[in-house]
C-alpha positions as CSV (number, residue, x, y, z in Angstrom):
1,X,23.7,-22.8,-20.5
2,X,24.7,-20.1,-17.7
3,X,25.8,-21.6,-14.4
4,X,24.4,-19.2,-11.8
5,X,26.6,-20.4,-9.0
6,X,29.7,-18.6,-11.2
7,X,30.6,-15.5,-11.6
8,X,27.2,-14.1,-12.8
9,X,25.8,-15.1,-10.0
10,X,24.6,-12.3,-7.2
11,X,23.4,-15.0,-4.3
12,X,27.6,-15.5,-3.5
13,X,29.2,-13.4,-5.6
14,X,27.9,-10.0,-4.1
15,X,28.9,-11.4,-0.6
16,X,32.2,-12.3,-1.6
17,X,32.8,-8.9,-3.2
18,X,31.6,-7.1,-0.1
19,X,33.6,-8.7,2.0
20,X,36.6,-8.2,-0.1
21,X,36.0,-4.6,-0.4
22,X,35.6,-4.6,3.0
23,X,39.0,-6.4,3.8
24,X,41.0,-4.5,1.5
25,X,43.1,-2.0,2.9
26,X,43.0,0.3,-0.4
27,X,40.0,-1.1,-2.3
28,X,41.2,-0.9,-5.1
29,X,43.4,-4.2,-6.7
30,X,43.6,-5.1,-10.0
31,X,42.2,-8.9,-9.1
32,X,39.3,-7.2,-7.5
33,X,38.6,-5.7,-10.7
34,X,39.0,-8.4,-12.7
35,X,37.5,-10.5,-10.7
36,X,34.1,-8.9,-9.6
37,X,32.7,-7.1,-12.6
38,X,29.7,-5.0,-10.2
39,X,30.6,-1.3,-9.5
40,X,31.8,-1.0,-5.6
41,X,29.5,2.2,-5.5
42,X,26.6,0.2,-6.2
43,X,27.1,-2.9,-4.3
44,X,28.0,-1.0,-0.8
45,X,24.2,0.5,0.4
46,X,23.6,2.4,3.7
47,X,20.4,1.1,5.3
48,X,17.7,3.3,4.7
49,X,15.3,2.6,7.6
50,X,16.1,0.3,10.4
51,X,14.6,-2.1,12.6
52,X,12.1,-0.3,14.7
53,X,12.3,-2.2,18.6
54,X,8.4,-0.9,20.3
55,X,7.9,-0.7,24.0
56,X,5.2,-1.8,25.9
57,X,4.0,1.2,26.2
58,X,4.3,1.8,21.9
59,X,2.8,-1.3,21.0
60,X,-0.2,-1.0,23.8
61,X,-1.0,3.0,22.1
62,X,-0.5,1.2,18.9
63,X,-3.3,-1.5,19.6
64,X,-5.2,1.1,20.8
65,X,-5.2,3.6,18.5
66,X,-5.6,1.0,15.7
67,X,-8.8,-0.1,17.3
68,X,-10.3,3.5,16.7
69,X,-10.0,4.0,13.4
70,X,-6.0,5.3,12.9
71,X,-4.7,3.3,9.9
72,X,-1.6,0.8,9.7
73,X,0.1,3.2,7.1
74,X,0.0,6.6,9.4
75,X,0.7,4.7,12.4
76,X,4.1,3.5,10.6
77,X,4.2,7.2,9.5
78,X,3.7,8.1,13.6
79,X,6.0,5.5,15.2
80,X,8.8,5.4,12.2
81,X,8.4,1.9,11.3
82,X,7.6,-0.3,8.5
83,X,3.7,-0.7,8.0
84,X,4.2,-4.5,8.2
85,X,6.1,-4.2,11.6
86,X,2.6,-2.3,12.8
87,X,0.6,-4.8,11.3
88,X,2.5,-7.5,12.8
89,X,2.6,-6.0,16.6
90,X,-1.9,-6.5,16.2
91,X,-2.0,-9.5,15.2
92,X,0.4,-10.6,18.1
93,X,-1.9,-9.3,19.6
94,X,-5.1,-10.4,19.4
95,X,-6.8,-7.5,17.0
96,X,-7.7,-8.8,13.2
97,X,-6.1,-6.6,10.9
98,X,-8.5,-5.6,8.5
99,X,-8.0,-3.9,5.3
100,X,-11.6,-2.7,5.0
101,X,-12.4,0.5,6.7
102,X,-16.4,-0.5,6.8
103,X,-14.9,-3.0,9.5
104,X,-14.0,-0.7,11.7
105,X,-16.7,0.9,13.9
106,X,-15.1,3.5,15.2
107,X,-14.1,5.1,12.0
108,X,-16.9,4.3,10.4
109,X,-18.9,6.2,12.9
110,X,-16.2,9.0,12.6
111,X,-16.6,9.4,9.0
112,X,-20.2,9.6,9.1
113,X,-20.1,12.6,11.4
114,X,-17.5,14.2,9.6
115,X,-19.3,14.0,6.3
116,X,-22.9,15.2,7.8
117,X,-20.3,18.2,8.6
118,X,-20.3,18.9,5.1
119,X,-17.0,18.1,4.5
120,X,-16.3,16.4,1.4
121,X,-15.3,12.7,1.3
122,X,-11.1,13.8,0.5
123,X,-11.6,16.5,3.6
124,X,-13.1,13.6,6.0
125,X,-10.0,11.5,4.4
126,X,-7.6,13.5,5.3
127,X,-8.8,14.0,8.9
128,X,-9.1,10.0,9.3
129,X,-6.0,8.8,7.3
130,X,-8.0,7.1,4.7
131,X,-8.2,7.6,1.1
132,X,-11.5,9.6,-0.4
133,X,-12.4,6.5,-2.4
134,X,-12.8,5.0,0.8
135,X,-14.9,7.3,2.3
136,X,-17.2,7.3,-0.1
137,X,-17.1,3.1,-0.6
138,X,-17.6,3.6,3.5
139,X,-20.8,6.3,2.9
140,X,-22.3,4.1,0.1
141,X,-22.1,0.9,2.1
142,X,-24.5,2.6,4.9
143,X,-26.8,4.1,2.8
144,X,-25.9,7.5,2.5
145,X,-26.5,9.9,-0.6
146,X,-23.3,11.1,-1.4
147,X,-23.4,14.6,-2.2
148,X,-22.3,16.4,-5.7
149,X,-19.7,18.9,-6.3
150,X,-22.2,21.7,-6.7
151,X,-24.1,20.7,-3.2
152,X,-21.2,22.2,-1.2
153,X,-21.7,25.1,0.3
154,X,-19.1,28.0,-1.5
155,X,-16.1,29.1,0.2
């Protein structure tokens, strides 16, 4: 049987070894070694993205745009935050965070205009932030005859 609070175990061990590493004038001792069997280059990360603080003023243009069709995932692109960090700020909010695009009005209505453009359903994606599967889910779902490949006019 393996006792996980030991050496094996990452929970305390990792800590430990950090903060060794971290303590240790040179880094490099033979107990260290010995002692902690992980690989200093793999223990010791830089933080890839960090905590995003919004203003008033961010979290108001968030709520805003979200509400007219911009999805959670391209606002995170917009803003440089984590999409659950957007999709946390609306529901402190008030707004229902809805994974189905047919439950927003505003973007299903933009959709629908873009596609009697005769754009094709990954064209009117791209323009709305919304996968082409969607769109057409979205066109179906209202009643619209969605077009074949050879119904396009040629470019």
């Amino acid at each position: 049987m393996v006792d996980l609070s030991q050496l094996y175990s990452n929970h305390t061990t990792l800590w430990e070894y950090v903060n060794k590493v971290k303590s240790t004038p040179d880094n490099t001792t033979e107990s260290d070694d010995a002692k902690y069997p992980y690989p200093k280059e793999k223990v010791i990360r830089s933080i890839t993205q960090r905590q995003k603080r919004l203003s008033k003023l961010e979290i108001q243009t968030i709520c805003e745009r979200y509400q007219n069709g911009a999805s959670i995932y391209k606002l995170a692109a917009d803003f440089g935050c984590h999409r659950r960090t957007i999709s946390d700020t609306l529901k402190r909010n008030g707004i229902e965070v809805s994974h189905l695009a047919s439950k927003k009005p505003e973007l299903v209505k933009k959709i629908i205009e873009l596609y009697a453009e005769m754009k094709t359903p990954k064209e009117v994606g791209a323009i709305v932030g919304v996968n082409g599967d969607t769109v057409r889910k979205v066109l179906k779902e209202n009643g619209i005859y969605i077009r074949k490949s050879w119904e396009y006019p040629k470019r």
